[in-house]
C-alpha positions as CSV (number, residue, x, y, z in Angstrom):
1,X,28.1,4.4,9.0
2,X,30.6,2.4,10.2
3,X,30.0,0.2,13.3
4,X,32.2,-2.4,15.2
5,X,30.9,-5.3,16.1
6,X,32.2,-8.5,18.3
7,X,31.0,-11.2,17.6
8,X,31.0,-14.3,20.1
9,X,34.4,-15.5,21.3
10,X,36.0,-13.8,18.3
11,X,38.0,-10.6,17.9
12,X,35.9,-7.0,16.7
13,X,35.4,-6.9,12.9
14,X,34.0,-3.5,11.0
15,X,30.5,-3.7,9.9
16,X,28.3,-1.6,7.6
17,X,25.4,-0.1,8.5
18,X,23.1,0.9,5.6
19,X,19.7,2.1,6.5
20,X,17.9,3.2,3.2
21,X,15.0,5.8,4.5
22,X,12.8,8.6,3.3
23,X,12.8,11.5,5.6
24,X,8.9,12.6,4.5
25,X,8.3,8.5,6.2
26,X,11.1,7.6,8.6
27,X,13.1,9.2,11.3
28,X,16.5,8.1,12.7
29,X,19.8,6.8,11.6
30,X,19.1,2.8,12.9
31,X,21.8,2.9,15.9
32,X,20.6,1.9,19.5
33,X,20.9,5.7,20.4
34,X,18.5,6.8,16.8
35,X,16.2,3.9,15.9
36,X,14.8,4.1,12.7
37,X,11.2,4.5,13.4
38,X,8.6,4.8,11.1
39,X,6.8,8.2,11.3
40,X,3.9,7.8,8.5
41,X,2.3,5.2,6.7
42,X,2.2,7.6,3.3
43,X,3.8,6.5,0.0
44,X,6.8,8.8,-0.4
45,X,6.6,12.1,-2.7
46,X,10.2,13.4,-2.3
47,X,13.2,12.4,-4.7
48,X,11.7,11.4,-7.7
49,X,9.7,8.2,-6.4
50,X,6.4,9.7,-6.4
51,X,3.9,7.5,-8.3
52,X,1.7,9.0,-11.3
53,X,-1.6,7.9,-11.6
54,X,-3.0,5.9,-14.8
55,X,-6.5,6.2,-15.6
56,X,-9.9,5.6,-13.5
57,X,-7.9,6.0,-10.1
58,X,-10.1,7.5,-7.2
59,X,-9.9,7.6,-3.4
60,X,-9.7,4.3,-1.5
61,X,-8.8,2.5,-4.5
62,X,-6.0,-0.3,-4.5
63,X,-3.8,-0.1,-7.2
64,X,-0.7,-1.5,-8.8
65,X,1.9,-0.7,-11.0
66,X,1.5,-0.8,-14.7
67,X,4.4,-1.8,-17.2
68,X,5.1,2.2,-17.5
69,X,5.3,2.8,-13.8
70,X,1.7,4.4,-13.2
71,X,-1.0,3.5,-11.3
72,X,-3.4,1.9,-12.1
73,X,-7.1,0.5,-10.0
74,X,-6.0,-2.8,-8.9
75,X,-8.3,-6.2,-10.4
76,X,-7.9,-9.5,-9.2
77,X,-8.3,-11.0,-12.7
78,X,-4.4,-11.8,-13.1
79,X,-1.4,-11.8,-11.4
80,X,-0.3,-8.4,-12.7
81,X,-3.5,-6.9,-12.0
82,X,-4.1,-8.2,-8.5
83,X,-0.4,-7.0,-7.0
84,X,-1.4,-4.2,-5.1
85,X,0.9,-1.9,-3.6
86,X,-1.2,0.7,-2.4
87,X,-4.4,2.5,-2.1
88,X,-5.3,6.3,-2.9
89,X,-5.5,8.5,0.2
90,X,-6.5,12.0,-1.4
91,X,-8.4,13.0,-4.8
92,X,-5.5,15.6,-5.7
93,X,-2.5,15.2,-7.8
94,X,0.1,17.2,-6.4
95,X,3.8,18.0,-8.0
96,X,6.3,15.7,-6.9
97,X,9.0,17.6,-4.6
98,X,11.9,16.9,-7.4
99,X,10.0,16.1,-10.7
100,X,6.7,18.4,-10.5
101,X,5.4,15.4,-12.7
102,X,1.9,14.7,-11.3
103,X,1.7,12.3,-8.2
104,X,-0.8,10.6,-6.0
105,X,-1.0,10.2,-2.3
106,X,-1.4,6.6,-0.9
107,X,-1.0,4.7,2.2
108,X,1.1,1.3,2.2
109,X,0.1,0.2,6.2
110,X,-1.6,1.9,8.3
111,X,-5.3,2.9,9.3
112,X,-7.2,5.2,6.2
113,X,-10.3,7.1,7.6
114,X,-13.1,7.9,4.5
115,X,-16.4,8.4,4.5
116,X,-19.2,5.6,4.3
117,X,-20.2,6.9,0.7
118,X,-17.2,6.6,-0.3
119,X,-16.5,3.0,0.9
120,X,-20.2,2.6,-0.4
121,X,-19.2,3.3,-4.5
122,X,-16.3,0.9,-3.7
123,X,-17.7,-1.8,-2.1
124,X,-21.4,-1.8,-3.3
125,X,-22.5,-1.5,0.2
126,X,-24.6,1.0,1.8
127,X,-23.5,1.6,5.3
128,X,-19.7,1.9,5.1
129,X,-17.2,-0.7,5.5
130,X,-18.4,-3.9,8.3
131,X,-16.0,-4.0,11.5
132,X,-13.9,-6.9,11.2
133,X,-14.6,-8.3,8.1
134,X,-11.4,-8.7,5.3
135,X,-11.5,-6.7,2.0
136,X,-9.9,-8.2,-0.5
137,X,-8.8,-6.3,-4.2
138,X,-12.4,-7.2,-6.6
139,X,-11.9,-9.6,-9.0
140,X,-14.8,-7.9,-11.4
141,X,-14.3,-4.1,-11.0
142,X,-11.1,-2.3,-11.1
143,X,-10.2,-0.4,-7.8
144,X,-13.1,-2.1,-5.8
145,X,-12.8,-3.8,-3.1
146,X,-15.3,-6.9,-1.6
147,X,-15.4,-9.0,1.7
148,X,-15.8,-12.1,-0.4
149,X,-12.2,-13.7,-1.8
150,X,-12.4,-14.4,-5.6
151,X,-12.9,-18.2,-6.2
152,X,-12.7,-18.3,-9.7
153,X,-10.8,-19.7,-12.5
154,X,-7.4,-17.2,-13.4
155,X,-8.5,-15.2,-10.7
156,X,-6.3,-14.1,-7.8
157,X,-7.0,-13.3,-4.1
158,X,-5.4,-10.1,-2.3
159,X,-5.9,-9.3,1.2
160,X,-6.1,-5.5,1.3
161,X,-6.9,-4.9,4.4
162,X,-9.1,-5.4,7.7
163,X,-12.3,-2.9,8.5
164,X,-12.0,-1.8,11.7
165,X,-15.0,0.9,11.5
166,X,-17.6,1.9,9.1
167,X,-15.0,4.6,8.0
168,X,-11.7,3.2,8.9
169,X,-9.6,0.3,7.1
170,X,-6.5,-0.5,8.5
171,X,-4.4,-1.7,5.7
172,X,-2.1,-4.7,5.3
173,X,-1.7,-5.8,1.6
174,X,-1.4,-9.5,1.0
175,X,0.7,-11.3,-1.6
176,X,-1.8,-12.5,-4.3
177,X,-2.8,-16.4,-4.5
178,X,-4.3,-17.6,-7.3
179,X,-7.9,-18.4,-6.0
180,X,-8.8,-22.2,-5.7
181,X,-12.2,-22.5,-7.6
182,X,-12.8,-22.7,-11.4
């Protein structure tokens, strides 16, 4: 859409307004009268940019994209590996919207609710996630997570996301770092 804008002590000039949104996550058209304003936290399923899923993907499970576009468990034993984008919200594969290839559900930010057993198989604990601590993608299983940050040698550290429950993880994906030890 087109806007005007003045800037200071010069005369209006046309500007371009390009907002690039997915209805299923945003709502709005960006102006001061619309904000955009993010409605979900989901990875989007409509238009053809559902992800599939690789192999060995379960719930709660961090994952990144492989070399032909699926997803696979996330592994913070290289670069490629440890560049999670997202982590599985539901055990189904649905159709996507446009495709009706088989996609995943996943959450990019946001808080994910699961149950303790199921942070249990991913974590190797046996209560559920701790409040507060940092889980980080695992550097020795695919698609686990762990409180402790890989230190090793071509390993790579990626903040996933902060527990703030035994259940709930609210999750903000770091950039991976290679990790200092080794």
């Amino acid at each position: 859409m087109a806007d005007t804008v003045k800037l200071t002590g010069g005369s209006p000039v046309q500007s371009e307004v390009l907002v690039n949104s997915d209805p299923d996550c945003c709502e709005g058209d960006g102006s001061i009268s619309h904000p955009l304003r993010v409605t979900s936290t989901l990875g989007p399923r409509s238009k053809g940019v559902g992800i599939s899923p690789g192999t060995g993907l379960s719930v709660g499970m961090p994952f990144y994209i492989d070399s032909s576009g699926l997803a696979q468990p996330a592994k913070g034993d290289s670069l490629v590996h440890a560049t999670a984008v997202g982590i599985v919200t539901t055990a189904q594969v649905i159709p996507d919207r446009d495709t009706g290839r088989g996609v995943i559900d996943y959450a990019i930010l946001g808080v994910i609710t699961q149950t303790p057993a199921t942070w249990n198989g991913l974590t190797g604990g046996s209560s559920g996630l701790t409040p507060g601590a940092t889980y980080y993608v695992d550097a020795s299983t695919a698609g686990h997570l762990t409180t402790m940050a890989p230190s090793g040698g071509g390993q790579f550290v990626t903040k996933v996301g902060v527990a703030i429950s035994s259940t709930a993880l609210l999750v903000q994906f770091g950039t991976p770092v290679a990790a200092s030890g080794g």
